[in-house]
C-alpha positions in Angstrom: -8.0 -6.7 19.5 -5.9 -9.2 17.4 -4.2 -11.7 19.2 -3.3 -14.2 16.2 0.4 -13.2 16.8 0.5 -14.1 19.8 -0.6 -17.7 18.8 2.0 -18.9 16.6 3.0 -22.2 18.5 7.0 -23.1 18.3 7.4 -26.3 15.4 8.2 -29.4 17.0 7.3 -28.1 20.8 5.7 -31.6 21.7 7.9 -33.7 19.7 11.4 -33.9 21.3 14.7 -36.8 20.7 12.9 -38.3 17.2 16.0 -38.9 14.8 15.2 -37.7 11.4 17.0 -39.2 8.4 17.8 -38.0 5.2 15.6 -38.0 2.5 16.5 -39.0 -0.7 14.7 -38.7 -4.1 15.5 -39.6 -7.4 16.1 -37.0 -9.8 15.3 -37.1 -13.6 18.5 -37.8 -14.5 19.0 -41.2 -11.9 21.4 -39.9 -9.5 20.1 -39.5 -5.8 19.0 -35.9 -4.7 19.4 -34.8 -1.1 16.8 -32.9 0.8 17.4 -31.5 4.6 15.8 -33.3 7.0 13.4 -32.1 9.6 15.7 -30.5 12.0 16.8 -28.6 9.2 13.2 -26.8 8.4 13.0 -26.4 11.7 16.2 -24.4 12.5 15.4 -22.6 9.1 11.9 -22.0 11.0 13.4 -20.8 14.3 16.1 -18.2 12.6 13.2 -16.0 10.6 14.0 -17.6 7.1 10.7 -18.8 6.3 11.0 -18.9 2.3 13.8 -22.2 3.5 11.8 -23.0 6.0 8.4 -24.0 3.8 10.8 -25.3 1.2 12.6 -28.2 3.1 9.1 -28.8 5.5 7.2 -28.6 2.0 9.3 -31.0 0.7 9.2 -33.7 3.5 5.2 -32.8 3.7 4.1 -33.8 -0.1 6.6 -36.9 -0.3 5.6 -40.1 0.1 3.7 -41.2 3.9 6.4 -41.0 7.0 6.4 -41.0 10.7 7.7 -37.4 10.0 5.2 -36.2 7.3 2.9 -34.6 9.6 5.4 -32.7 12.0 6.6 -31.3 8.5 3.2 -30.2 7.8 3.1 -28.4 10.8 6.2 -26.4 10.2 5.0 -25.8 6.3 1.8 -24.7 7.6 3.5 -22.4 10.1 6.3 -21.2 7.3 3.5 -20.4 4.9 1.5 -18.6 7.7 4.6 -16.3 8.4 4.5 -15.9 4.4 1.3 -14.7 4.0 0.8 -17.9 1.9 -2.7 -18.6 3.5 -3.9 -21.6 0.4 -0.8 -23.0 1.3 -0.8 -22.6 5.0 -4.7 -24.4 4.9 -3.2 -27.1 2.9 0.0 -27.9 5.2 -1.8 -27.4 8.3 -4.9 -29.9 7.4 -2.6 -32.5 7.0 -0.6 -31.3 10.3 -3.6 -32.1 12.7 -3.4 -36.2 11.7 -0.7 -36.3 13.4 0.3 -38.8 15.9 1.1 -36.7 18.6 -2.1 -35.2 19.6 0.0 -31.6 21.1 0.9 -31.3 17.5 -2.0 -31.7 16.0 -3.8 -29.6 18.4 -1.2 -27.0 17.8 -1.6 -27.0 14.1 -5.5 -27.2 14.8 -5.5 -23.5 16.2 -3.3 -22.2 13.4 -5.8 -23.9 10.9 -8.4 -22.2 13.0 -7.0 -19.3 12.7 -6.1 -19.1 9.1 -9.6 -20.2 8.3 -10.5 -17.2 9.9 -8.7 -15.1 8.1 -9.7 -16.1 5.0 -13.6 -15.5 5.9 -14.6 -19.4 6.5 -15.8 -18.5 10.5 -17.8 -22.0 10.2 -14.6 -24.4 10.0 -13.0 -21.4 12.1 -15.3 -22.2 15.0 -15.1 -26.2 14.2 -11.6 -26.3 14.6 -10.6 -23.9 17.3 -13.3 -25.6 19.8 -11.8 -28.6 19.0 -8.4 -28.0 19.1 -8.5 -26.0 22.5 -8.5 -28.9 25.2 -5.0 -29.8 24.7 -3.8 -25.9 24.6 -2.8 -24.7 28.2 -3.1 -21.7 30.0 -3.6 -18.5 28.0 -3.4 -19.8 24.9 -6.5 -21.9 25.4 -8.2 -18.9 26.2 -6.9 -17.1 23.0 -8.4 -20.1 20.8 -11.5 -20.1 22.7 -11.3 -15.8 22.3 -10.9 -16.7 18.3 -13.6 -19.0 18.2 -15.9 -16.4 20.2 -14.5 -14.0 17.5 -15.8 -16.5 14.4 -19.3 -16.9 16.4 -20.0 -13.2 16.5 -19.0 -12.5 13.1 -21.6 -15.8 11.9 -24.1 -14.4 14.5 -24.1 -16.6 16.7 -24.3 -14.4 19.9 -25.4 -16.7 22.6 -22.3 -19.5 22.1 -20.1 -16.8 21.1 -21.3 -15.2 24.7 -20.5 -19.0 26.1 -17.4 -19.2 24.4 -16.1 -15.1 25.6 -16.4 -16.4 29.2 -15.0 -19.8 29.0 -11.9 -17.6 27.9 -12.1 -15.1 30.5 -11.8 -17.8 32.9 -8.8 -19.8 31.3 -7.1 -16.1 31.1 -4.7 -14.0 33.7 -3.6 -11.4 31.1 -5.3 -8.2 31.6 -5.3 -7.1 27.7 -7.3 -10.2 26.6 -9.7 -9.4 29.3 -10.1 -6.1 28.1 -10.5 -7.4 24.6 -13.3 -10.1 26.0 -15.2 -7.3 28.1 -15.2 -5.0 24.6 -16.3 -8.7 22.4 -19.4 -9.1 25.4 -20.9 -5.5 25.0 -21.0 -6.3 21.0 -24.2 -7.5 19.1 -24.2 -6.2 16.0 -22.3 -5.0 13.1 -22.5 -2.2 10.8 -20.8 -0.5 8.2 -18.4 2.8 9.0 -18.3 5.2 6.1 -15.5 7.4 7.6 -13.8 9.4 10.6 -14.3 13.1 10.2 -12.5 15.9 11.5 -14.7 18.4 10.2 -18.2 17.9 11.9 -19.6 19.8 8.9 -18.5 16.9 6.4 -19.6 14.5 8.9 -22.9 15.5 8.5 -22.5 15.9 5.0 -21.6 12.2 4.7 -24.7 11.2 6.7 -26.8 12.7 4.8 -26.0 11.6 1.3 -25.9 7.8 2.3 -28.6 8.2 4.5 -31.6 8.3 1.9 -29.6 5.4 0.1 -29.6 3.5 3.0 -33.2 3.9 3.4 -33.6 2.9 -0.4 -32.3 -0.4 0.0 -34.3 -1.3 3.0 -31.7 -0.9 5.8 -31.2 1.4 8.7 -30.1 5.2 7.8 -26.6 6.7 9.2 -26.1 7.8 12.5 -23.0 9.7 14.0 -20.9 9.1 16.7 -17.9 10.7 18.4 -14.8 8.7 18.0 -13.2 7.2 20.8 -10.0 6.9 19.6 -9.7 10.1 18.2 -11.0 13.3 20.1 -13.0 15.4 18.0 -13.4 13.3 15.4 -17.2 12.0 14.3 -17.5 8.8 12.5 -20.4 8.0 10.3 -22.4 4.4 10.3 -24.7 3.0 8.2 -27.2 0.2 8.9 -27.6 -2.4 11.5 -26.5 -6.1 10.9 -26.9 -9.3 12.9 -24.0 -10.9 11.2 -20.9 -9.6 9.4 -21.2 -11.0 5.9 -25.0 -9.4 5.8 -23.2 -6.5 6.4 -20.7 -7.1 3.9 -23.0 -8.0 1.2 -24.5 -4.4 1.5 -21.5 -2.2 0.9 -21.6 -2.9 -3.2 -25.4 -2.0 -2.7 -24.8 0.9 -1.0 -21.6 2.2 -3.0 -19.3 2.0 -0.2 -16.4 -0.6 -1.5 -14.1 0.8 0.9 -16.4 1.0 4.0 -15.3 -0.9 7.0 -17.4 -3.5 8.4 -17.5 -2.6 12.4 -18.6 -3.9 15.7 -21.6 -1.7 17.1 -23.2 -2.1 20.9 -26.0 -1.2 22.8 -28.6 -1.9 20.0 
């Protein structure tokens, strides 16, 4: 269960009545050019147009230090997030937790978190959602503190991510993120899913070919189980990791480039 949509914090929440002035640089050519202030991005921000958005809050970001560089950051950050800019995103949003206003860093802190997530780095993930998560309220302080449990698992760190799962639970009244902890507690493992048959008889197939490769390489041969999301369906695992980038790192080994790394339970 993904619930980073869910946590993309409004620019400028904590940061009402600051008057923003107009920036003005000097082109090459000596005459003063304009750019929008703040409340521009942010109104750029609010109505979807995100390429504007990072563009003016980019702008006011990279000039020189300001009261409102930081709260610019924040709306870059969040601009390029929405973008799928996520280099440009780390960069904005870094900046974006110096800021003055401690809601705004800790705002920008979970988006960092986040977006270093996403990009595989669960160490700074965890870092910077923990911190960041005090100043959050209600359920999204639980969400952060889901994210961060999310990171642990992933670095194989079961007994904080366990820590982290509950502290979550109990900052949380929505039923869906329960159900999402509950299904993150039964989880201590991960392993690698080769596919979702229809046909039992290519199932088996499938488990059999990759299971003397398996073995070959010194990890734990396939197994089949019946997919819950689909009835009738089988998929096909291989091997039996502690953390997901040992996992990973097996799938060139193995052949499987376009196996998924999965969850597993009950080891």
């Amino acid at each position: 269960m993904n619930f980073s949509a869910s946590l993309v914090l409004s620019p400028l929440r904590a940061a009402p009545g600051l008057a923003w002035l107009l920036l003005l640089v000097v082109a090459g050519c000596g005459s003063p050019r304009p750019y929008a202030t703040l409340a521009d991005a942010n109104r750029a921000y609010e109505r979807g147009d995100y390429p504007q958005a990072y563009a003016f809050a980019a702008a006011i970001s990279n000039d020189a230090p300001s009261l409102n560089r930081f709260e610019a950051a924040y709306i870059a950050g969040l601009s390029a997030t929405q973008l799928g800019e996520e280099a440009k995103a780390v960069k904005h949003l870094k900046r974006a937790v110096g800021a003055y206003d401690k809601q705004i860093a800790s705002d920008a802190g979970v988006m960092l978190g986040l977006a270093y997530a996403r990009q595989g780095r669960d160490a700074e993930a965890v870092q910077t959602l923990i911190t960041a998560a005090p100043r959050q309220g209600g359920e999204a302080q639980a969400k952060a503190y889901f994210h961060a449990a999310d990171a642990q698992q992933r670095l194989g760190r079961w007994a904080s991510a366990r820590d982290y799962l509950l502290l979550a639970k109990s900052k949380t009244g929505d039923a869906t993120l329960v159900e999402a902890i509950d299904q993150r507690l039964a989880v201590n493992g991960f392993t690698l899913e080769i596919g979702s048959y229809a046909d039992r008889a290519n199932a088996e197939a499938a488990a059999a070919k990759y299971d003397a490769v398996a073995r070959e390489v010194g990890i734990q041969g396939t197994r089949m189980v019946e997919d819950p999301a689909r009835v009738g369906r089988v998929r096909v695992h291989v091997g039996e990791f502690t953390t997901f980038a040992s996992a990973a790192s097996y799938r060139d080994r193995l052949g499987l480039p376009e196996a998924f790394v999965v969850p597993i339970t009950g080891r």
